[in-house]
C-alpha positions in Angstrom: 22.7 17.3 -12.1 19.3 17.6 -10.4 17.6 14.0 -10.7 14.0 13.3 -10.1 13.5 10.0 -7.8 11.0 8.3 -6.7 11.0 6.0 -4.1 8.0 3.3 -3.9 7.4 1.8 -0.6 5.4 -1.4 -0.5 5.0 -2.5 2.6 1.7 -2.4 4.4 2.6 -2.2 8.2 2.6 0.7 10.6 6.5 1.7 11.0 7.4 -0.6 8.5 11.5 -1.3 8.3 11.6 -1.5 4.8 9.8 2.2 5.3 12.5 3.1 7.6 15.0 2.6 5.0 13.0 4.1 2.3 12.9 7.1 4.0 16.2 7.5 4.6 17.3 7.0 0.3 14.5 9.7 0.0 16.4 12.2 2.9 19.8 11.0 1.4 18.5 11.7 -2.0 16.7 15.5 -0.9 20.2 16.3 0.8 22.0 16.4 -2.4 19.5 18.5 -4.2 17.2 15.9 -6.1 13.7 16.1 -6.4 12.8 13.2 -4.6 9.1 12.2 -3.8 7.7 8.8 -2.0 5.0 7.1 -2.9 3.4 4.2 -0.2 1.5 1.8 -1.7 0.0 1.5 2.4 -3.7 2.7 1.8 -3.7 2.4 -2.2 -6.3 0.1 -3.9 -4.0 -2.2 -6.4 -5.7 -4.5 -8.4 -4.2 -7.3 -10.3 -3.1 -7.1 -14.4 -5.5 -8.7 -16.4 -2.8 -9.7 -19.0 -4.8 -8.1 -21.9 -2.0 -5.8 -23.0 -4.2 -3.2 -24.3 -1.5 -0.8 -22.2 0.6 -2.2 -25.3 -1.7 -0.2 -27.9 -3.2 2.7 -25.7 -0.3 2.9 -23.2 -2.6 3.1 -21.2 -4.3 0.5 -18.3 -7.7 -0.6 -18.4 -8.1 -0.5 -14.8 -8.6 2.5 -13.4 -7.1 2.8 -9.6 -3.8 4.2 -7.9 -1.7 2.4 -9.7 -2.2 4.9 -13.2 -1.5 8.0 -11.0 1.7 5.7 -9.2 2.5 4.6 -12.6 2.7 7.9 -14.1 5.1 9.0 -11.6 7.7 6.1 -12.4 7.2 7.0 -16.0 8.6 10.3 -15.4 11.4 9.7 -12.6 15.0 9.5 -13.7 15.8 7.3 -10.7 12.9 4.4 -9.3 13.8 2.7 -5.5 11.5 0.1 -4.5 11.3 -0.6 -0.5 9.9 -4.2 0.1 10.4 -6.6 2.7 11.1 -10.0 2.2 8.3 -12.4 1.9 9.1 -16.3 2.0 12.2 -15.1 0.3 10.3 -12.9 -2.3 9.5 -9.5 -2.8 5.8 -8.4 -1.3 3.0 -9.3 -3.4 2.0 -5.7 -3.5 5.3 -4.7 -5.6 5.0 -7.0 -7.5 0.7 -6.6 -8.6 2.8 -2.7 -9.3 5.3 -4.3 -11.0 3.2 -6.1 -14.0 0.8 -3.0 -13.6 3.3 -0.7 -15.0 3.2 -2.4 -18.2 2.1 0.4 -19.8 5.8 2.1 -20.1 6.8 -0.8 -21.9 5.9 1.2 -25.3 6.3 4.6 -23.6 9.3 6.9 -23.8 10.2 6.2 -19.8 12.7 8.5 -17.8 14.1 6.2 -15.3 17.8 4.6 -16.4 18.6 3.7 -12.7 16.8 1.4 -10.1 17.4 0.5 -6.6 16.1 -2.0 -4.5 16.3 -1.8 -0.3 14.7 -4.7 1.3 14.3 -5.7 4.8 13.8 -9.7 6.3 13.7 -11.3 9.2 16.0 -13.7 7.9 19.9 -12.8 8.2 21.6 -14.0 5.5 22.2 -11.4 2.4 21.2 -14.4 0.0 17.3 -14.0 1.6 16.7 -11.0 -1.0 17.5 -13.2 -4.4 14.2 -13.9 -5.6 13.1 -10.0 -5.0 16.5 -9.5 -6.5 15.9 -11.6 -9.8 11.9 -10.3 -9.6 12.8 -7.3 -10.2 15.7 -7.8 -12.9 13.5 -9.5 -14.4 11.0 -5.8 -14.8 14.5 -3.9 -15.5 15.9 -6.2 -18.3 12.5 -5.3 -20.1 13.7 -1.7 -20.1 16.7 -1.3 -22.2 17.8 2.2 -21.0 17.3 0.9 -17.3 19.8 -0.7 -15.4 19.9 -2.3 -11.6 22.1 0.9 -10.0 22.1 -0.6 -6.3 20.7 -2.5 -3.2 20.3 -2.3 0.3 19.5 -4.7 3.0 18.6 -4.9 6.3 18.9 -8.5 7.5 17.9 -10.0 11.1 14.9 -7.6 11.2 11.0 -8.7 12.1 8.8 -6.3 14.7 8.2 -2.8 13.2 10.7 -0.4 13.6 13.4 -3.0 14.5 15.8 -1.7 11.2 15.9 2.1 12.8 19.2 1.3 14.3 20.5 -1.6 11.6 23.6 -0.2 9.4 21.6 -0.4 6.1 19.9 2.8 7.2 23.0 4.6 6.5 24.2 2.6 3.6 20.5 3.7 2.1 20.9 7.4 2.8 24.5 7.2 1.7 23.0 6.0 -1.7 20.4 8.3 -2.0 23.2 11.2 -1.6 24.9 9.2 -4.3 22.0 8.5 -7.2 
């Protein structure tokens, strides 16, 4: 069955590796015959949530900027990937200001049941991702019919570009083929 995925990229440097894998789910994911789309948050203006929660009674964000077009997207995707590299053993802070700015599908009737996440660190060790890992359960295990579907990462990578040959570049277009 033809999915629609969208694939979120978050970092904000030129020939990012977290890019580099993101772009491979999306090729994976096209290969197979989805309808896959990716979305950089490089060059979009993201401002913070304001925690007033009138998304909760509009569904719809008081701040007007690209997240409500990016948000949008995600609301209508039946598969959401978020590319990140690791930051002091966190998710960017870009993914997550989109993170707590797609509040307003909290009340809305959201597409997405499965969610990847493919992250990229200088760091080595597998355990480096855990905090982007439990970040972002935490936004899935607000969404009933979503669930955590797979991850990816690229470990012992730092100067842009270095993941292009790293074995998580297959592993991520071997998922995309697979959402």
């Amino acid at each position: 069955m033809k999915k629609r995925v969208l694939v979120i990229s978050t970092s904000l440097r030129n020939n990012s590796n977290s890019e580099i894998l993101a772009d491979a789910f999306l090729d994976g994911a096209q290969s197979a015959g989805h309808e896959a789309e990716k979305v950089s948050l490089k060059n979009k203006t993201l401002a913070f949530c304001r925690g007033c929660l009138a998304c909760q009674k509009t569904g719809n964000c008081v701040i007007h900027d690209d997240a409500e077009e990016i948000v949008e997207k995600m609301s209508h995707a039946d598969v959401l990937v978020f590319a990140t590299p690791i930051y002091y053993y966190e998710m960017s802070g870009q993914m997550k200001t989109l993170i707590d700015r797609a509040n307003p599908l909290f009340t809305a009737d959201y597409a997405y049941r499965k969610v990847y996440l493919l992250a990229t660190a200088a760091e080595d060790d597998l355990h480096a991702m855990d905090g982007a890992l439990k970040g972002l359960q935490g936004f899935i295990d607000c969404y009933e019919k979503a669930e955590l579907a797979g991850t990816v990462f690229a470990g012992g990578v730092d100067a842009p570009g270095t993941a292009a040959d790293h074995a998580a570049v297959k592993q991520a277009y071997e998922m995309g083929r697979q959402v």
